[in-house]
N, C-alpha and C positions, 0 to 999 in steps of 0.2 A: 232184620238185616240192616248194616248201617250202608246208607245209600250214599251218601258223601264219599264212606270210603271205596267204594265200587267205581263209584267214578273217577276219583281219584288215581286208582289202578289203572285202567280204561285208558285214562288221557295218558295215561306213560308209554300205554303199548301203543296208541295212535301216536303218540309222536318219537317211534323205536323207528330208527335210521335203517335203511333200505337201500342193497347196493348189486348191480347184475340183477341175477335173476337166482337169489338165493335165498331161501327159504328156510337155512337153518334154524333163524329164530323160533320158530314152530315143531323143531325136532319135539317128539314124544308129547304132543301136544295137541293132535289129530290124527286119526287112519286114513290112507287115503286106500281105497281098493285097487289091489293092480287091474290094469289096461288085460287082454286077451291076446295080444302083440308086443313084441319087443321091437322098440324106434332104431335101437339102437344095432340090433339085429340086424334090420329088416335092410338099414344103410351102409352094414358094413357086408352085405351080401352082394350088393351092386358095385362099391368101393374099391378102387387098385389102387394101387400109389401111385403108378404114371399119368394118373386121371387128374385135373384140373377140378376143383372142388369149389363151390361157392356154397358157406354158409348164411341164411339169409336170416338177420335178425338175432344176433349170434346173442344178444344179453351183455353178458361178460367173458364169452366164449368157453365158460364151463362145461358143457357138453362136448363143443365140438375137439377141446384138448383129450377128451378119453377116447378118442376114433384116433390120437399118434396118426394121421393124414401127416403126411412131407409138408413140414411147414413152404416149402417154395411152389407148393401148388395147391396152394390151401388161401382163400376169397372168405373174406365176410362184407356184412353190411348189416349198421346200427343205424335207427334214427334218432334213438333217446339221447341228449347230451350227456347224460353223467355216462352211460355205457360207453359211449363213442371215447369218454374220455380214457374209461379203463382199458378199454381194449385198446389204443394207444400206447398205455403204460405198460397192459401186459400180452401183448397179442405183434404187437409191430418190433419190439425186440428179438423175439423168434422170429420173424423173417414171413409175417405172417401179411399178408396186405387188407389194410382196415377204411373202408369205406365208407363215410356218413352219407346217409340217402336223406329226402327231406320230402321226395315223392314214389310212391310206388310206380309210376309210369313211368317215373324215370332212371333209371341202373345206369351207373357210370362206366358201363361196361361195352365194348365191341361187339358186334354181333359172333356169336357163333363163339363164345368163350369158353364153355365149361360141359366137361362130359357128363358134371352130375350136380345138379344143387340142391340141396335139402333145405325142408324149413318147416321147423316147429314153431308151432301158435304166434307164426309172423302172418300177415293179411299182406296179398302178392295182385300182383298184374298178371295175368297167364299170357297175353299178348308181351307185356316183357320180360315174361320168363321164357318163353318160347324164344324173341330171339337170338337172349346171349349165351341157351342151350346151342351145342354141335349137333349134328344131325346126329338120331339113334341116340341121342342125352337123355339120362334120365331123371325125372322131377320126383321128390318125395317131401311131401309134410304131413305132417299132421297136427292137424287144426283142435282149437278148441270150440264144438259147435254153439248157435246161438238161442240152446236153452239152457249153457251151463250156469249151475247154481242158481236159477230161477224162483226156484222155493226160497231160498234164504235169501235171496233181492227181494222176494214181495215180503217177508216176515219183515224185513230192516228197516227197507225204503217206502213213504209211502206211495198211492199210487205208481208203483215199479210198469215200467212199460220196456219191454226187452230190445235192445239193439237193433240185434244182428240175427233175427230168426230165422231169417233164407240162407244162413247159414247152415246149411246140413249136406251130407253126402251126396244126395240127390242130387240136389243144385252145383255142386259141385263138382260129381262126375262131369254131366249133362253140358257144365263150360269148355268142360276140357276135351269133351270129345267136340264139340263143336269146332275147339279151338288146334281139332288135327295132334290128338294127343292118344296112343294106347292105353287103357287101362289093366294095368299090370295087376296091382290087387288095392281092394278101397273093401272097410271093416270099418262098422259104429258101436259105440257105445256111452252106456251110461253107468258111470260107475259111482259108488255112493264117495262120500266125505264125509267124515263126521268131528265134530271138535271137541274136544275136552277140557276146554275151557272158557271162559266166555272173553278173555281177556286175549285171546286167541283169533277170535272174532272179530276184534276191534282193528287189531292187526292186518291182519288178513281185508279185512271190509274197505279200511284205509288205502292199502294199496292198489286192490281193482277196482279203480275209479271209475270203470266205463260200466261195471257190474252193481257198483252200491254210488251210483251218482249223489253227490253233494252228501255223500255221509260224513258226520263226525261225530265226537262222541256225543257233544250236546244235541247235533239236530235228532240226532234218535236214542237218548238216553231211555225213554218209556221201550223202547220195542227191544233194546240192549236186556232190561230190566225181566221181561217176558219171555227171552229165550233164555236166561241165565235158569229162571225157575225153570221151564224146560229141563235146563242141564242138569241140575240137581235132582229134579226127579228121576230122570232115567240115565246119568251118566254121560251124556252127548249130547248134541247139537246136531241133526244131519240133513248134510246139503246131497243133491249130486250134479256131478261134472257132465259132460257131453264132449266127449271124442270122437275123433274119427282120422283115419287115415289113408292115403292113397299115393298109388306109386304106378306112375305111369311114364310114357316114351316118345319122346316126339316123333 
């Protein structure tokens, strides 16, 4: 194997520009196993259009555009700047109102604002989601728990020490009822990943910085090297994710 050119490869997908929260670059380049629940289902079950809507941690608002929500009662809120910036370009022209936050305690928002706020793999205040929910408001995210991809951090990273492990349903539920909230319905799981490339990897590894700390191509080129053969033998590379979801009522 010419190792040069490996790397070579490598350092192009590590430095492949990254914009929202889109993933295309990876089309047909991993499996990912569907979830046991549909997110998207699950929100447009709760969902009216006379409803006040906050989505929390919107990305680039890609999602939240396929739920067609009345842009005049339709909330987001970005922390990242380059998101904040697109969702500006493309979210506040439709009539859409675009919130940069810079603390989870703190929501720029009135109390008692929204009959429903959703929020996918954003990390939230339940104290301030509670109180710019209306009374009878309903809360749904779903989270990414805090053993996802753990396998493929400890193969990458050396000594990989994981985050966010109290991250689970449990913990989870257990805030929210403390915090005066129904639990309407909360589902875990563990679904595999796999990649089909190694160059895929590097990609990918780049972007979840809080999952592959201080990765680049050079600081882990040998353990790059070790999963590639991996790949080769059997086809894939396989990680798995950690979900979970819950939807509950104040």
């Amino acid at each position: 194997m010419d190792y040069s050119k490996l790397k070579e490869l490598l350092k192009k997908e590590e430095q492949s520009a990254f914009k929202g929260w889109d993933f295309s670059h990876l089309d047909n380049r991993w499996i990912n196993e569907e979830l046991p629940w549909d997110y998207k289902e699950i929100v447009n079950k709760y969902l009216k259009p006379e409803y006040k809507l906050l989505d929390m941690g919107t990305g680039g608002g890609e999602f939240l555009l396929t739920l067609n929500h009345p842009y005049n009662n339709t909330s987001v809120t970005e922390m990242w700047e380059p998101n904040v910036k697109l969702c500006k370009e493309k979210l506040e022209p439709l009539g859409i109102e675009v919130k940069q936050i810079f603390s989870d305690s703190e929501l720029p928002f009135e109390d008692n604002t929204f009959h429903i706020i959703i929020n996918r793999h954003e990390s939230f205040d339940i104290k301030e989601v509670r109180r710019i929910l209306k009374p009878n408001g309903v809360f749904i995210t779903q989270q990414v728990g805090g053993k996802n991809n753990e396998k493929l951090s400890k193969a990458l990273i050396k000594d990989f020490k994981p985050l966010f492990l109290e991250n689970n349903l449990d913990n989870r539920v257990k805030e929210l009822e403390k915090n005066f909230f129904e639990i309407l319905y909360a589902k875990e799981f563990f679904p595999y990943m796999r990649f089909k490339d190694i160059g895929a990897i590097a990609y990918y590894a780049k972007i979840i910085q809080w999952e592959f700390p201080n990765f680049s191509v050079d600081n882990c080129f040998e353990e790059l090297c070790k999963l590639n053969e991996e790949l080769i033998a059997k086809g894939y590379v396989e990680s798995n994710e950690h979900r979970f979801v819950i939807v509950c009522r104040k």
